[in-house]
C-alpha positions in Angstrom: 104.8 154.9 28.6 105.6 157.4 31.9 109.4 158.2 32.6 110.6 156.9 36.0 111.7 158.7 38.8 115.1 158.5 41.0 116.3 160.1 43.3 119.9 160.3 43.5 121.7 160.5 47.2 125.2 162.4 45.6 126.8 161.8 49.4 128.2 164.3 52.2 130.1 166.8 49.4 133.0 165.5 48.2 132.0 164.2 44.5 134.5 161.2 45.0 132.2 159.9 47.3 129.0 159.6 45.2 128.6 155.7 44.6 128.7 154.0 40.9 124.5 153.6 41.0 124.4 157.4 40.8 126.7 158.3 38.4 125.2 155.6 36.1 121.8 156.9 36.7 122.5 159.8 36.0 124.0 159.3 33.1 121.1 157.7 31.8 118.6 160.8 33.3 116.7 162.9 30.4 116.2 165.2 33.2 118.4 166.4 36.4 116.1 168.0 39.0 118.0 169.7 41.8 116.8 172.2 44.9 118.6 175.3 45.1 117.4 178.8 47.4 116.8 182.1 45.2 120.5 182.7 44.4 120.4 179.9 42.1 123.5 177.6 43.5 123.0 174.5 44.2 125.6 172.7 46.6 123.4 169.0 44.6 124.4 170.3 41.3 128.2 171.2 42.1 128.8 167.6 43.7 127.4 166.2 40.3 128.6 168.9 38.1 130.8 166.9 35.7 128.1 164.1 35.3 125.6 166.2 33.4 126.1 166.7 29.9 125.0 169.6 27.7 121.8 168.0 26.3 120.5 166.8 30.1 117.2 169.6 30.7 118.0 171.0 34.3 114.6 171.3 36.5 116.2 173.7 39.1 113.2 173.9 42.1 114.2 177.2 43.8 113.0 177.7 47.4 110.5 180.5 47.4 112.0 181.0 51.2 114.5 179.8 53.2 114.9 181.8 56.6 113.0 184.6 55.9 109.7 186.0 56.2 106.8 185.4 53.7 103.7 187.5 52.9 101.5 184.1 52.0 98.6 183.5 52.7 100.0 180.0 54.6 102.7 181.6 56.1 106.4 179.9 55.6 104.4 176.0 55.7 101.9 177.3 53.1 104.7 179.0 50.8 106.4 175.9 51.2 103.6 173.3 50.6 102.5 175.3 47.6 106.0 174.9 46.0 106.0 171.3 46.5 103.0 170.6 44.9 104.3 173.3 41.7 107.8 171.4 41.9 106.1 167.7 41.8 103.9 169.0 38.9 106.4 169.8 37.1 108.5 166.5 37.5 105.1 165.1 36.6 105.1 166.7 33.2 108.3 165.3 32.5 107.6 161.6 33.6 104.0 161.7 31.6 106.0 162.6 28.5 108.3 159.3 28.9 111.5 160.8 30.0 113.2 159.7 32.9 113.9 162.1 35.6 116.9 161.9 38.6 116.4 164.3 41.4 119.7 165.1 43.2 119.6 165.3 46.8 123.0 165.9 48.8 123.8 162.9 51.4 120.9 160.7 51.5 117.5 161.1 49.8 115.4 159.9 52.6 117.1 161.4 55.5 115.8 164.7 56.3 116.2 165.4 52.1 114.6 167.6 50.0 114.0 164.8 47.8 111.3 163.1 50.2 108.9 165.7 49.5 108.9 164.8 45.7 108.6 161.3 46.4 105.5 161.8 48.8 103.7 163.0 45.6 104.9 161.0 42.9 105.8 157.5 44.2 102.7 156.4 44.2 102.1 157.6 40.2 105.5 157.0 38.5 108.1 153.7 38.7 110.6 155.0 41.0 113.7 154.1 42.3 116.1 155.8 45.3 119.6 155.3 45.2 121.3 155.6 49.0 124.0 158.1 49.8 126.8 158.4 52.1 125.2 160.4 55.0 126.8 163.4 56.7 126.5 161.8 60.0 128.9 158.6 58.3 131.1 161.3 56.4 131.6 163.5 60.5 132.3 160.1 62.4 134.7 159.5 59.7 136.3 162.6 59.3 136.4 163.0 63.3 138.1 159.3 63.4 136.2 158.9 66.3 133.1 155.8 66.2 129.9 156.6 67.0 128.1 153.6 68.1 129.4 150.0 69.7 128.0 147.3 71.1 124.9 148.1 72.4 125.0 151.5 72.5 121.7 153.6 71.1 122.9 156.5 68.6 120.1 159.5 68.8 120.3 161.9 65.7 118.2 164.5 66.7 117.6 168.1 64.5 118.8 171.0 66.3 115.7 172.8 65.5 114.0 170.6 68.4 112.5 172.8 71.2 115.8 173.3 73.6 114.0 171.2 76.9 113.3 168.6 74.1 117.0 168.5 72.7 118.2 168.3 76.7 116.2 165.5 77.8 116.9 163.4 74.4 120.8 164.4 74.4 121.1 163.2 78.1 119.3 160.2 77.8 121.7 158.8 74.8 124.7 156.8 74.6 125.6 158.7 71.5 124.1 161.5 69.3 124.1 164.0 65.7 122.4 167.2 65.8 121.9 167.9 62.6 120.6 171.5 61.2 122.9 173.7 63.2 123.2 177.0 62.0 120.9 179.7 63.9 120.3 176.8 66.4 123.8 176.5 67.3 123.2 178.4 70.3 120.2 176.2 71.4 121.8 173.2 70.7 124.9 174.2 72.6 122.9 175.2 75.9 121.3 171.7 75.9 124.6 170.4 75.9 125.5 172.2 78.7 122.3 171.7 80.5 122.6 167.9 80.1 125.7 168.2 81.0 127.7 166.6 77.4 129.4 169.6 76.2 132.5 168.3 77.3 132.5 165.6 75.2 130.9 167.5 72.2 132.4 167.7 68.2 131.7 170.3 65.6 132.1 169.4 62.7 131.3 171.7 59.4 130.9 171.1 55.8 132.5 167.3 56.3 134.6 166.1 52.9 134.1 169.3 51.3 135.8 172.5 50.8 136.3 174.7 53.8 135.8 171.9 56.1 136.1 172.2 60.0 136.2 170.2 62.6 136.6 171.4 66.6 135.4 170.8 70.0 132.1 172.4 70.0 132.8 174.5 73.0 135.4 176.1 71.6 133.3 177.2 68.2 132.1 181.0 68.1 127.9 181.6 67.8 128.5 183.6 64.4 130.8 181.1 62.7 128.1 178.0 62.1 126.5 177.1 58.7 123.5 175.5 58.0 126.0 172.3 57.1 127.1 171.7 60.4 126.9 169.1 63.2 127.7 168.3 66.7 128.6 165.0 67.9 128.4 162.8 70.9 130.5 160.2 69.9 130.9 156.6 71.3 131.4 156.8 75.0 132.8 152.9 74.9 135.2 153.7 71.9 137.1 156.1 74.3 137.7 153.3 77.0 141.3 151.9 76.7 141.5 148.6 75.1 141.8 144.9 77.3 144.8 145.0 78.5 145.7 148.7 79.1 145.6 150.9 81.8 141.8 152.0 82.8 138.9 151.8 84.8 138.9 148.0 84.4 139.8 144.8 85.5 143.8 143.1 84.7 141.1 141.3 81.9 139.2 144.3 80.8 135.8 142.9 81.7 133.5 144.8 84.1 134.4 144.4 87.9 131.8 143.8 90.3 131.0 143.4 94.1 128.3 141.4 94.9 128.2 140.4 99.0 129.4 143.8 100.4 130.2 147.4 100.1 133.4 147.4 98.5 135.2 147.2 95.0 138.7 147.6 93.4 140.5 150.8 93.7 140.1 152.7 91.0 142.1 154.7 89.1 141.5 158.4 89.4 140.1 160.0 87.0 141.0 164.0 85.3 137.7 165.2 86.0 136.3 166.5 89.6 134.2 163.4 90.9 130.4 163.7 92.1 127.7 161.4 93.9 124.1 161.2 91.8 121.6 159.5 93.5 119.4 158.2 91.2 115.8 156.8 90.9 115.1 153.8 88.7 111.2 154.0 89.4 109.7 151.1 90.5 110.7 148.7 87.6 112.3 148.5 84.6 113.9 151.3 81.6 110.3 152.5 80.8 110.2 154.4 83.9 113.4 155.8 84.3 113.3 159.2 83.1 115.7 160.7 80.4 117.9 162.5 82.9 118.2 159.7 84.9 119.4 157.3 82.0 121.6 159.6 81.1 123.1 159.7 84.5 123.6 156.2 84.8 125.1 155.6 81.4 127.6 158.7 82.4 128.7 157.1 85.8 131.8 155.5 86.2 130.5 153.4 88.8 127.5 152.4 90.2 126.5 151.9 93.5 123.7 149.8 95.3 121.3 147.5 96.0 121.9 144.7 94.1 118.3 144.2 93.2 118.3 147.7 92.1 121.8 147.4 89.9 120.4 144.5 88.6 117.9 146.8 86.4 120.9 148.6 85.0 122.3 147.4 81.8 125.8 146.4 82.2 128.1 148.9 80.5 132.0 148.5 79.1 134.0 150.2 81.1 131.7 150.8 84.1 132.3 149.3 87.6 129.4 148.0 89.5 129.5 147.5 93.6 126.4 146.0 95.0 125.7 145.2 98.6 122.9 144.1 101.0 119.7 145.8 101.4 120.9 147.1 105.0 124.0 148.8 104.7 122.9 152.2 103.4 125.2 154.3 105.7 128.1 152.1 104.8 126.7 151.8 101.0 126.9 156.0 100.8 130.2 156.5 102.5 131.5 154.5 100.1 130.2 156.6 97.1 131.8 159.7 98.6 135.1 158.5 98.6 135.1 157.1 95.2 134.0 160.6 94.1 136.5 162.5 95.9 139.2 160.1 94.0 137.6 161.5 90.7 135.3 159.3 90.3 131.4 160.0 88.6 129.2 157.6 90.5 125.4 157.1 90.3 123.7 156.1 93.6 120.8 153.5 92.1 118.1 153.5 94.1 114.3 152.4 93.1 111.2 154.5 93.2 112.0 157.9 93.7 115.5 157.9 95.9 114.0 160.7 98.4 111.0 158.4 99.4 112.1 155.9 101.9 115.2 155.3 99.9 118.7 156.1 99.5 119.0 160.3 99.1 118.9 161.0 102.7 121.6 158.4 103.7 123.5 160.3 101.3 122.9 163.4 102.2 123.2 162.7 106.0 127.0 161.4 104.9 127.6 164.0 102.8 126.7 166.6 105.5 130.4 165.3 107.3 133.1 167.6 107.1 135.2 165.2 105.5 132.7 165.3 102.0 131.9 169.4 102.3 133.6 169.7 98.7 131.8 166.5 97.0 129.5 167.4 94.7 126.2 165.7 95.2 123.0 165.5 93.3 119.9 163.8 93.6 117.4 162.9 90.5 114.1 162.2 91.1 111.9 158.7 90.0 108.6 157.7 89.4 107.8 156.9 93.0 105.8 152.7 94.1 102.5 155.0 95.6 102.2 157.1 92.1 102.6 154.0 90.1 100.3 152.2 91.4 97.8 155.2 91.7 98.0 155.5 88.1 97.3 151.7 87.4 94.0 151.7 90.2 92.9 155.0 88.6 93.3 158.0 90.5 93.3 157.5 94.3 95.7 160.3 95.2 93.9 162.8 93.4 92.9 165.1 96.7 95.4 165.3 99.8 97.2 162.4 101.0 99.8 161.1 103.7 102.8 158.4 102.9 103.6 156.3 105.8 106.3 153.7 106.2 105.0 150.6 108.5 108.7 149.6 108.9 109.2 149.5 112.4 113.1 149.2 112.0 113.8 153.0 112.2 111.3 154.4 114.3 109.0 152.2 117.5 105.8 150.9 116.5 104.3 153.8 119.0 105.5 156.7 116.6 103.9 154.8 113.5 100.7 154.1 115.3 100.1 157.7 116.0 100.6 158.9 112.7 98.6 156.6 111.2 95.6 157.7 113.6 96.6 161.3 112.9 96.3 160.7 109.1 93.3 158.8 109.5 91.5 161.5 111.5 92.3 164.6 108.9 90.8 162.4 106.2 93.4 162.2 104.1 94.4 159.2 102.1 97.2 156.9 102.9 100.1 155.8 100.8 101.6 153.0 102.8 105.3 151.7 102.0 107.1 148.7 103.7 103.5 147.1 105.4 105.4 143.5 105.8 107.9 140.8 105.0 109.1 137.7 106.4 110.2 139.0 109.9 107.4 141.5 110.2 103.8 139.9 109.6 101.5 141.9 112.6 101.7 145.5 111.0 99.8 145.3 108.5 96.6 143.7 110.9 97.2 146.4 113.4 97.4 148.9 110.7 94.0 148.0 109.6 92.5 148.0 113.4 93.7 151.7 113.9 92.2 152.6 110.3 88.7 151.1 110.6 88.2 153.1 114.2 88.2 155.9 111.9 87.1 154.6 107.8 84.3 152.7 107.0 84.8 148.9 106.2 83.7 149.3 102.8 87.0 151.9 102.3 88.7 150.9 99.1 92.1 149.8 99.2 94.5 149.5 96.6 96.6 146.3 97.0 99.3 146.6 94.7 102.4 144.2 94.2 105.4 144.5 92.3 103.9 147.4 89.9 105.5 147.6 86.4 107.4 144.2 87.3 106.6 140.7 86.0 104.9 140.1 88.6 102.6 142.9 89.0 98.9 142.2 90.1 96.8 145.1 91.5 93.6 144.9 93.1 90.8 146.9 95.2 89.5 145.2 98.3 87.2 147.0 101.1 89.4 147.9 104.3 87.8 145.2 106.1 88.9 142.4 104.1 92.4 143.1 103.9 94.6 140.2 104.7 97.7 140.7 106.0 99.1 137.5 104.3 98.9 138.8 101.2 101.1 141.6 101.6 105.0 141.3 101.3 107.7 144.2 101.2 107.4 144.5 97.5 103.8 145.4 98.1 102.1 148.9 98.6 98.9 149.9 100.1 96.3 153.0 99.0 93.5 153.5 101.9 91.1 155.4 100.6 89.7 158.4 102.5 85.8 158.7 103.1 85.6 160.4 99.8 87.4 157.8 97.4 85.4 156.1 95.2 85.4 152.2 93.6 83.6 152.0 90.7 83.0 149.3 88.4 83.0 150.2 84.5 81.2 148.6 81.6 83.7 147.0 80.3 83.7 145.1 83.7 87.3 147.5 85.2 87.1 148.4 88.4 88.8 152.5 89.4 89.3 153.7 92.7 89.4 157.5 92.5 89.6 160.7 95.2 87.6 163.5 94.0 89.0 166.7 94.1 86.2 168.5 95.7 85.0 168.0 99.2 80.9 168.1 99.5 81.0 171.5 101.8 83.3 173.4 99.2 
């Protein structure tokens, strides 16, 4: 009868902390398999050094590298995969011949263990069991005091040997985070704080529970002082909000404040840190097309302003106020963002689509440019913008040279849109066009199409696309000519094809519109 396997999670380092499965199993081991690099200590071993007894046989599997070079034929993966395979073999020999064998891995076994690579080759073969462990993300939250996760917040533990753009974009984009794997990527790891703009609130914490443990802000730790058992945390941002009832950037009741009808909101407290305006761009829908800076913006803010429409895509936060207003107020709507930053305040602009496309960045900037905001630090992020979402879903009707046009006559006279659009129309180029209609404004959208067909054929596709990446999304392709203007509304957005976009049916009956890239004369 074969042995069976176990692999034994010993916890963070401090041998107190190993749970009562572990010692019993190994205990009962015949053999105690343990990963160590060439100079033969283990850190597994030491946690479960008085645990093994003289007759247990020790399997020590000793890295043939760790950070260094290799003259295999494989390179560092093929060195490694070739003593993984030698390692399992011989765990192997010593489960055929009935004994029962307990691999110690440090913290957990299956998170980012040693352990995992033995049981990807033998689980399948041998009776095996895994017994958890404490893991050294659990042991730095606790030794920190400080909780990582609450409520609804998303924890991201992320290895620090992650490409650095990679590491920004995922470390902005969390509530909370672990990088894990410091060491030589301290450096990295620390720049894509920075860069996403989270060092401030950053942790270090080394060799947590055991001897020589250290735990500091991570801006403060030196580039030559970090070992491999190391990580920096992001902890909670909701655990660091005072509780109900004491002073803070919340209401008398603790609950999130919000102002619905107009531009307006409780004063807030100021905060220690410099305040800043970011304008931000939800896309034209929900969370899947914010991007990761973005999120990571509005989770940051300490209020947000907007649109209520548009706030109303933002998931409510602890802590966080929320001041929405009407649609038509967006010089009023960005004045009032500048002053709450130059109180201290961080507040994210929401805005849909991309916030530089007929949206909220230039009423912010145009505020901003005042003497009275010169030191307010503004920043705009961009968004998925309506006329590339729908491109994508009609296929690819923007793929040569094309124009966007708003047919909101609001802003500018109805003259000034009219000659653009036969200007556009003229050069050939293919239209984007944002805001053709809503209740009060039902005749643009038939004139618009009058102007085009004096210079497109009536068979020009057109993508008629409505509420794209909402609930309500329907897309469709129609020839210029039978565009009806009763079917457009101010959530809608029109692609007119030029004289070179193509509609072509598939087999599996899908319709694309596409602009080829290459005129006939080139």
């Amino acid at each position: 009868m074969n042995g069976k396997l176990y692999g034994v999670g010993l916890g963070p380092g401090d041998p107190s902390l190993m749970t009562l499965r572990a010692v019993e199993v190994i205990a009962e081991a015949d053999v105690v398999a343990y990963h160590s690099a060439r100079h033969g200590r283990s850190i597994a071993r030491s946690i479960a050094a008085k645990h093994l007894r003289a007759d247990h046989v020790e399997e020590p599997l000793v890295y043939p590298v760790t950070t260094e070079t290799t003259d295999h034929p494989g390179g560092y993966q093929g060195a490694m995969e070739e003593f993984y395979a030698e390692s399992a073999a011989r765990l192997a020999a010593h489960l055929d011949a009935g004994r029962t064998v307990a691999v110690l891995a440090e913290g957990d076994p299956l998170f980012y263990g040693s352990y995992m690579h033995m049981h990807k080759r033998l689980a399948d073969r041998y009776d095996t069991e895994v017994i958890p462990g404490v893991t050294s993300v659990s042991a730095a939250a606790a030794r920190l005091g400080t909780p990582l996760a609450e409520g609804e917040e998303v924890l991201t533990i992320l290895p620090g040997t992650l490409p650095e753009e990679e590491l920004t974009a995922r470390l902005a984009a969390t509530d909370a985070a672990v990088v894990m794997k410091l060491g030589r990527t301290f450096p990295k790891v620390r720049r894509a704080l920075r860069s996403a703009e989270r060092l401030d609130g950053a942790r270090y914490v080394e060799r947590a529970t055991m001897a020589g443990e250290r735990l500091a802000d991570l801006a403060d730790v030196t580039e030559d002082s970090v070992p491999y058992f190391s990580v920096a945390v992001l902890p909670s941002r909701v655990a660091a909000l005072p509780v109900p009832g004491q002073p803070g950037p919340t209401d008398p009741t603790g609950s999130t404040a919000r102002a619905e009808a107009e531009v307006t909101g409780p004063d807030p407290a100021p905060a220690p840190a410099r305040g800043e305006v970011v304008v931000v761009g939800t896309g034209p829908a929900g969370p899947l097309w914010l991007t990761p800076e973005s999120r990571g913006a509005l989770a940051a803010a300490d209020d947000l302003v907007g649109y209520t429409t548009y706030l109303d895509r933002v998931p409510v936060r602890p802590g966080q106020l929320r001041h929405g207003s009407d649609n038509r107020v967006e010089a009023e709507r960005a004045e009032f963002a500048l002053q709450l930053a130059q109180r201290g305040r961080r507040v994210a602009v929401v805005s849909g689509g991309d916030p530089g496309v007929f949206a909220m960045a230039t009423a912010v900037l145009e505020a901003a440019s005042d003497a009275a905001y010169a030191d307010v630090r503004v920043r705009v992020l961009p968004g998925v913008t309506a006329a590339n979402a729908a491109a994508a879903r009609a296929g690819a009707p923007l793929g040569h040279d094309y124009a966007t046009l708003s047919l909101s006559d609001r802003l500018k006279p109805w003259e000034v849109i009219a000659g653009r659009l036969r200007a556009a129309a003229s050069a050939d180029l293919v239209l984007a066009l944002y805001n053709p209609g809503s209740h009060s404004r039902t005749w643009q959208v038939g004139k618009a199409r009058e102007l085009l067909l004096e210079h497109r054929a009536p068979d020009t596709p057109v993508v008629v696309a409505r509420d794209v990446g909402g609930s309500g999304e329907r897309v469709r392709i129609v020839r210029l000519a039978d565009l009806d203007p009763t079917e457009v509304d101010m959530r809608t957005i029109l692609l007119v094809g030029s004289s070179q976009t193509r509609a072509v049916r598939r087999g599996d009956g899908e319709e694309i519109v596409w602009t080829p890239r290459r005129y006939p004369e080139a």
